[in-house]
VMD Tcl script that draws the C-alpha trace (Angstrom):
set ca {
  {-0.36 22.20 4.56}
  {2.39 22.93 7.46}
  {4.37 21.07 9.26}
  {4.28 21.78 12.82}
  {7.22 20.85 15.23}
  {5.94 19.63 18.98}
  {7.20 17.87 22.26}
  {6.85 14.08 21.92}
  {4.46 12.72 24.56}
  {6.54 11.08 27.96}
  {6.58 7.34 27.38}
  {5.42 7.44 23.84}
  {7.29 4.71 23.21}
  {5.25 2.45 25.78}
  {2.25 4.27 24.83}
  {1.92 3.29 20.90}
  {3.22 -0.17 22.06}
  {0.32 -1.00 23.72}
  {-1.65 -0.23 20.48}
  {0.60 -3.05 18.89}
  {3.75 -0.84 17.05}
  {6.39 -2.49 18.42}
  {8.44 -1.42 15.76}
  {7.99 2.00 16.03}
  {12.27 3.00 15.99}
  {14.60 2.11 13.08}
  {18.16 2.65 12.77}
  {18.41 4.39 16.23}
  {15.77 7.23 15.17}
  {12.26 7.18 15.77}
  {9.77 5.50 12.90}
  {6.40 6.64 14.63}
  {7.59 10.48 15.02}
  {5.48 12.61 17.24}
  {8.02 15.64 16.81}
  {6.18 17.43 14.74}
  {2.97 17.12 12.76}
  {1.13 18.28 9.60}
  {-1.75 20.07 9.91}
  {-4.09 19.99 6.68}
  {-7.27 22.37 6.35}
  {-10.44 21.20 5.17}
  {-10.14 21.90 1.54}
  {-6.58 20.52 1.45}
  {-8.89 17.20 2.55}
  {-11.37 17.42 0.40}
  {-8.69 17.53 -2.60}
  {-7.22 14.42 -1.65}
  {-10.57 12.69 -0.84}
  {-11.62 13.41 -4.40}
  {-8.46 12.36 -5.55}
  {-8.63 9.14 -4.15}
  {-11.89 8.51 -5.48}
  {-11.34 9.29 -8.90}
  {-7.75 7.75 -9.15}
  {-9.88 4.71 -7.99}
  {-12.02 4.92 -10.44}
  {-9.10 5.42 -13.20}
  {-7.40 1.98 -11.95}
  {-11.20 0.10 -12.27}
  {-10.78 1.19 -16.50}
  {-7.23 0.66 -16.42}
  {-8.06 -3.11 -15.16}
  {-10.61 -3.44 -17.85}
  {-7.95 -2.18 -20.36}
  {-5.57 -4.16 -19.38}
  {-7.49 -7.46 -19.15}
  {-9.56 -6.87 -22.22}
  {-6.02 -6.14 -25.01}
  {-4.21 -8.82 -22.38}
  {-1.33 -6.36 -21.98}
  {-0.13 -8.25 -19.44}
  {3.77 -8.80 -21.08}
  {3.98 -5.03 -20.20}
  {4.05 -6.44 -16.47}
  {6.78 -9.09 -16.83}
  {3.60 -11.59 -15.32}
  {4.15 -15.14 -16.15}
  {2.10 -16.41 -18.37}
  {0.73 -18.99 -16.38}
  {-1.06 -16.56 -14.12}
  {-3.04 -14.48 -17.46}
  {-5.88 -16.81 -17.07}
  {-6.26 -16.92 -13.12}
  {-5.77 -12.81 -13.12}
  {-8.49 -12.75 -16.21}
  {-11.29 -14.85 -13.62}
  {-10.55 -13.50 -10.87}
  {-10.83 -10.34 -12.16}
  {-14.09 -11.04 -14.21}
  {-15.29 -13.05 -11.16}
  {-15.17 -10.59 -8.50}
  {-13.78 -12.80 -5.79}
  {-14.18 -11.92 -2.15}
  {-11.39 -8.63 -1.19}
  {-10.71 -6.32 1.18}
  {-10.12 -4.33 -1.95}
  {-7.66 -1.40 0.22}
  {-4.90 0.14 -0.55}
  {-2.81 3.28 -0.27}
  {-2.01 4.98 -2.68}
  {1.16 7.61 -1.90}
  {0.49 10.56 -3.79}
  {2.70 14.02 -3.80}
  {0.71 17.07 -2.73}
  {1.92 21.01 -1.31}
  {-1.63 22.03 -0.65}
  {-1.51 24.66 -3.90}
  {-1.73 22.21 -6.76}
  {-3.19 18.79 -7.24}
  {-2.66 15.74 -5.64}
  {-0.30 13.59 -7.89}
  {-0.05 10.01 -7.69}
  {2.95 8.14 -7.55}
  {1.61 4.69 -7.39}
  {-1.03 2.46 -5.71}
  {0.47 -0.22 -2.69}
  {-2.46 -2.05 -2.81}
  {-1.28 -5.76 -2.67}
  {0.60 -5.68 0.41}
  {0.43 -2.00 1.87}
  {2.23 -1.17 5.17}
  {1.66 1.94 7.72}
  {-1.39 0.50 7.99}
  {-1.74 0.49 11.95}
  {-0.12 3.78 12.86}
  {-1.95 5.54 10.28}
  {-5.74 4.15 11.61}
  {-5.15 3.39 15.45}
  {-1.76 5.19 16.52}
  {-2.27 8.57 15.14}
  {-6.06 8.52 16.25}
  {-5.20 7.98 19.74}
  {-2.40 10.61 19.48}
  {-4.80 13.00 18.37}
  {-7.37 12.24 20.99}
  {-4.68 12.77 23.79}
  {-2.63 15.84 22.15}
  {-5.03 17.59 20.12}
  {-8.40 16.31 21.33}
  {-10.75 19.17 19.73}
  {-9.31 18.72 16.13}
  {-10.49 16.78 13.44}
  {-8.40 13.89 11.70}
  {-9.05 12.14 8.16}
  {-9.40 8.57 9.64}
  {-12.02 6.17 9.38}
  {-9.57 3.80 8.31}
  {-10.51 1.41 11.18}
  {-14.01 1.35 11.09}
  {-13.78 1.02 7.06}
  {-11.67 -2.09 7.60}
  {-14.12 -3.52 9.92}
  {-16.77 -2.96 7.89}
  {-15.41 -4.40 4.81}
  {-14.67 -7.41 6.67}
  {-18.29 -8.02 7.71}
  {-19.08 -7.47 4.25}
  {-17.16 -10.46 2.63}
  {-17.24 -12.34 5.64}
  {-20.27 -14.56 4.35}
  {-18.39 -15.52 1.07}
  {-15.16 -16.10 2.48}
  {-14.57 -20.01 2.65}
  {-13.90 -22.42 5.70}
  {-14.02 -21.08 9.29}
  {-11.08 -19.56 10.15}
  {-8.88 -16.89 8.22}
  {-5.55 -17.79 7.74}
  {-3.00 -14.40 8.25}
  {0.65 -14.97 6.32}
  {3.31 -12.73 6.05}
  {7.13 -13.10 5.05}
  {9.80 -13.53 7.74}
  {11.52 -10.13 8.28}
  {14.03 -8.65 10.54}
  {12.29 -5.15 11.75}
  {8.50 -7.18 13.04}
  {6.71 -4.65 10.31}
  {5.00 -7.19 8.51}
  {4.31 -8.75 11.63}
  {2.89 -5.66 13.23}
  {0.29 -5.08 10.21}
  {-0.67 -8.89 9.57}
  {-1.83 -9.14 12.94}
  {-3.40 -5.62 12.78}
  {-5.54 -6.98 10.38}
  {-6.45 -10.21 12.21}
  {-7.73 -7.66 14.70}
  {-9.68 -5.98 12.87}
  {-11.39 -9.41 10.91}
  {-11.99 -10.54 14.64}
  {-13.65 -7.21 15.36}
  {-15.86 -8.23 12.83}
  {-16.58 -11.68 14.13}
  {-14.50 -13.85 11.97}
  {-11.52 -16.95 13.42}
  {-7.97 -15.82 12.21}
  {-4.41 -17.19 12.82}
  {-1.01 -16.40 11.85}
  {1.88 -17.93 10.02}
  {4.00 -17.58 8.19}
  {4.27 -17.46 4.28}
  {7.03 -19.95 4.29}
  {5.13 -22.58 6.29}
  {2.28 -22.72 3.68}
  {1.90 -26.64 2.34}
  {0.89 -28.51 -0.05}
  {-0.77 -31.86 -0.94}
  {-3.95 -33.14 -3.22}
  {-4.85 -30.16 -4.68}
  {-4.94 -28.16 -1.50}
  {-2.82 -25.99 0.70}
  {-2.78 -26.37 4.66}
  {-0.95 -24.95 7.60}
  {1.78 -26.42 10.23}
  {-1.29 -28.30 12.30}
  {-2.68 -30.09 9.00}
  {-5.44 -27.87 8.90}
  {-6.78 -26.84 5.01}
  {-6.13 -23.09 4.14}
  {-9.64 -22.27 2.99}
  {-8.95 -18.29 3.15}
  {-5.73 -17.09 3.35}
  {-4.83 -13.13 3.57}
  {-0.94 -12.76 2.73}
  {1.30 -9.64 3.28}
  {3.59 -11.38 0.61}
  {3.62 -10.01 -2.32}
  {2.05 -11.67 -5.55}
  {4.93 -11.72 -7.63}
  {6.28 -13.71 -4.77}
  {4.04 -16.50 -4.15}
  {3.56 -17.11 -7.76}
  {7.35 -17.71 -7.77}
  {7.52 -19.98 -4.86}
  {8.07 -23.57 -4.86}
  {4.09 -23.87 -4.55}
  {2.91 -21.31 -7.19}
  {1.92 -23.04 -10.18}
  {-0.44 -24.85 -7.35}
  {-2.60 -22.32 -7.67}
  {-3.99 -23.67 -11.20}
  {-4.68 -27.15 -9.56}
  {-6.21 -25.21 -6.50}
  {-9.07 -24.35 -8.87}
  {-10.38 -21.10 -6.53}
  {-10.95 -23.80 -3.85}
  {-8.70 -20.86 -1.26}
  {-9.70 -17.67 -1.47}
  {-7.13 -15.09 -1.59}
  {-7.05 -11.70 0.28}
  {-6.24 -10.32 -1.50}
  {-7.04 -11.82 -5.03}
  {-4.48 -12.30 -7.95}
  {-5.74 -9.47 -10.05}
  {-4.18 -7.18 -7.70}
  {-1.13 -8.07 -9.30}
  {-2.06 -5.75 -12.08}
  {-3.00 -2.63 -10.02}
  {0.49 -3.07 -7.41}
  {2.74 -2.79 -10.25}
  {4.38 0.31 -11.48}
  {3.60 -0.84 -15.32}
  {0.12 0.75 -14.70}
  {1.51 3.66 -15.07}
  {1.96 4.55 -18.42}
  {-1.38 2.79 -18.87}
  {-3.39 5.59 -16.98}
  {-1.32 8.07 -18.68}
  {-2.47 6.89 -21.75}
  {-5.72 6.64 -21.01}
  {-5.72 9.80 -19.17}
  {-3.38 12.27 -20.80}
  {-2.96 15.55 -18.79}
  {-4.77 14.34 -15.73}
  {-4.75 16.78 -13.05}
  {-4.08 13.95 -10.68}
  {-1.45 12.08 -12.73}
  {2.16 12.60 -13.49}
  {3.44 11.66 -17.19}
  {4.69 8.62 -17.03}
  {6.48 6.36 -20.29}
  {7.61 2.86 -20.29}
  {10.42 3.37 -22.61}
  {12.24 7.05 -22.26}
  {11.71 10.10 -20.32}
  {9.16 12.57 -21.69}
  {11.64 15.54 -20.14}
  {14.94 16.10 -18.41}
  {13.05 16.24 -15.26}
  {11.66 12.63 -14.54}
  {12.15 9.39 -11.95}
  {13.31 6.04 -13.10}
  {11.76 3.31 -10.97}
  {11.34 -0.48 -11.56}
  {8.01 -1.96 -11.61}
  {7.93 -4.36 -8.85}
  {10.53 -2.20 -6.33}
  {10.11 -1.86 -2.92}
  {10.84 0.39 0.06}
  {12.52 2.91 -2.77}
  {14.88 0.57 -4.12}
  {16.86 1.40 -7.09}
  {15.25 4.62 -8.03}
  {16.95 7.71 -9.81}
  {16.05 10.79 -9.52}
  {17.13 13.54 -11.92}
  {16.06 16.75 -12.62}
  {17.19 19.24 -15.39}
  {19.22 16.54 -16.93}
  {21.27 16.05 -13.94}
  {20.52 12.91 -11.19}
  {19.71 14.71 -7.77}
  {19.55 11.50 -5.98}
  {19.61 7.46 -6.02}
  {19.14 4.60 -4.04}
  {20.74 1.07 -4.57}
  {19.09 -2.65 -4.07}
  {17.93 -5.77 -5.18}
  {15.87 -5.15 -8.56}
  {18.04 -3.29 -10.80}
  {17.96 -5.95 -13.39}
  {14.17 -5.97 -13.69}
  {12.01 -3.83 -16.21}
  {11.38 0.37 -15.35}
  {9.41 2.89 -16.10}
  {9.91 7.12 -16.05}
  {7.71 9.07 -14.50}
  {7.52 12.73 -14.15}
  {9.12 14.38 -11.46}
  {6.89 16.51 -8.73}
  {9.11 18.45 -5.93}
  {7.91 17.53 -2.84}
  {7.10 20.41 -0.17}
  {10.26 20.85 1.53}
  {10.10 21.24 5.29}
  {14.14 22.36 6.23}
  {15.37 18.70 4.45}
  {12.30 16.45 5.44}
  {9.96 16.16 2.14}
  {6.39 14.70 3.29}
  {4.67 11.73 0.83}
  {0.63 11.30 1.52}
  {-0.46 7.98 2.22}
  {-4.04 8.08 0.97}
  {-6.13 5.10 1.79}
  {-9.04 3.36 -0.08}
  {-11.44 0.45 1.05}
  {-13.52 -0.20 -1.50}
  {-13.03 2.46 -3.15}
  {-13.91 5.28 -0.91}
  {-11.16 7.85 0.72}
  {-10.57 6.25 4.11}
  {-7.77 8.51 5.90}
  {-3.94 9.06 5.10}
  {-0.69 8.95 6.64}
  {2.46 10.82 6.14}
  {5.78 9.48 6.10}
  {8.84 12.18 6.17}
  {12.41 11.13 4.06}
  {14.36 13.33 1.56}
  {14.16 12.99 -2.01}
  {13.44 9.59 -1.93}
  {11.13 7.90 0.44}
  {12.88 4.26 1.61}
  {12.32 2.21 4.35}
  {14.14 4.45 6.89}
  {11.55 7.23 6.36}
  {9.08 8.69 9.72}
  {6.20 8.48 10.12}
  {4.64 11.91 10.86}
  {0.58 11.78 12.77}
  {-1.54 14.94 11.41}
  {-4.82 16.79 12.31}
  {-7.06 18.97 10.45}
  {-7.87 22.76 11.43}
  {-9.74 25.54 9.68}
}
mol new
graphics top color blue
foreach p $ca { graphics top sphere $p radius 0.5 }
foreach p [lrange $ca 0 end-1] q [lrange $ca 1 end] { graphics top cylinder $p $q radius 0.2 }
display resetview
């Protein structure tokens, strides 16, 4: 794996906004960075690829652990939501069933997975339609890991027939920087692509009333997909709706993911996979060695992690959920590229390796971190 620097394109800026990433510059500095990019060879691919599928793979058994000994106090879930997680899980429910999951690699050892963002993952459009069309201008002969598109498409057509209603309802949160906004209506594109209705709103303008939830024009939410987190909309004003709901909205994606997006699954895998090539040790109660990360379950954007290695904290990062439950995880030093350290966005739909993204920061990857394009070459 290198890193490769390069001349950013004249107008990139208008040129990956007309693919939809407005918000491609944060804090002055560019987000979508075109400076440089990594260049993987084929077997570095094919490690990842077969580490997606088989960490896959590990979180379908770690579900069936979980639901089957009910272990779900180890996620700090309320107990309301065990039985709606337990049938929808059982149930199989209509899902996009994606994800990314950001693993550490430096092309000589394993792929090692930090965790899964598969409830509400982000980087989603620069890493299937921005860094494709970068590659097809800049480096036009090269390969790139990226069906990610076309999977998404696919998978829409797919569940499209069990979905309920006749028009997809898109939510996501209210946010300052138009990210969640850029990748909720990246994915209305791609359901339309594959012949389905959609229309935004947002999360906060979700009603409620007889036993059913419905949007600003009085129209019934039959199929929602939300880029709001599970652990929020259980706790909002609406959540314990769900139970009266009775399935009658179907969720994309479905509650069970609340399992698989938090960081308690961790030691689970571990457990059930000690010494995995593809997994780093991981406990919920102490570090295993001086080396390790502290990280709480349900953080986001690298909020309040620690980082410390030989007994000694390297690096930190403040925010809003230091009061809620952690785990330790083992530490793996990132490739270091002169100060920027590169984490691989791997993604899954369905189960099957999809394409990745990589997103540059230092020790810690937060939500000021770059987003790097790559290409592949023998």
């Amino acid at each position: 794996m290198q890193r490769r620097t390069l001349s950013p394109r004249a107008d990139w800026q208008g040129k990956v906004e007309a693919l939809g990433l407005i918000w491609h510059t944060a804090a002055g500095a560019p987000y979508w960075n075109e400076s440089a990019c990594y260049v993987f060879t084929p077997a570095e691919i094919e490690a990842i690829e077969t580490a997606t599928r088989d960490l896959y793979l590990m979180f379908l058994n770690a579900g069936e652990h979980i639901v089957a000994n009910r272990l779900f106090a180890q996620f700090g879930i309320p107990g309301w939501c065990e039985p709606l997680i337990i049938e929808a899980w059982q149930a199989e429910p209509p899902a996009l069933n994606y994800g990314r999951f950001d693993l550490g690699f430096d092309g000589r050892g394993p792929p090692k997975l930090f965790e899964f963002n598969c409830d509400t993952p982000t980087s989603l459009l620069e890493a299937a339609v921005v860094q494709w069309a970068w590659k097809e201008e800049c480096f036009p002969t090269h390969e790139q890991f990226n069906s990610l598109h076309d999977s998404l498409v696919a998978k829409w057509s797919d569940i499209g027939p069990y979905l309920a209603g006749d028009l997809v309802h898109f939510a996501h949160a209210q946010e300052s920087t138009g990210e969640d906004a850029v990748t909720t209506a990246y994915l209305l594109d791609t359901a339309r692509e594959a012949g389905l209705a959609g229309e935004v709103l947002l999360a906060s303008d979700i009603g409620w009333a007889a036993g059913k939830f419905y949007d600003l024009q009085e129209r019934e939410i039959r199929t929602l997909y939300h880029l709001y987190p599970w652990e929020w909309l259980v706790s909002e004003s609406f959540g314990r709706n769900l139970i009266e709901n009775q399935g009658r909205t179907v969720w994309i994606e479905p509650i069970w993911k609340m399992i698989w997006s938090n960081k308690a699954i961790l030691p689970i895998l571990w457990d059930l996979y000690p010494g995995h090539p593809n997994l780093l040790w991981a406990s919920r109660n102490a570090p295993a060695s001086d080396s390790y990360v502290r990280k709480p379950v349900l953080a986001r954007e690298g909020a309040n992690i620690h980082v410390v290695k030989a007994g000694r904290e390297i690096a930190r990062t403040d925010g809003a959920y230091g009061e809620g439950r952690v785990i330790y995880q083992g530490l793996f030093d990132l490739p270091d590229f002169g100060g920027v350290r590169p984490i691989i966005g791997s993604w899954s739909v369905d189960g099957e390796p999809a394409g990745l993204g990589v997103r540059e920061d230092g020790l810690i990857t937060g939500n000021l971190s770059r987003f790097a394009p790559h290409v592949i070459e023998a």
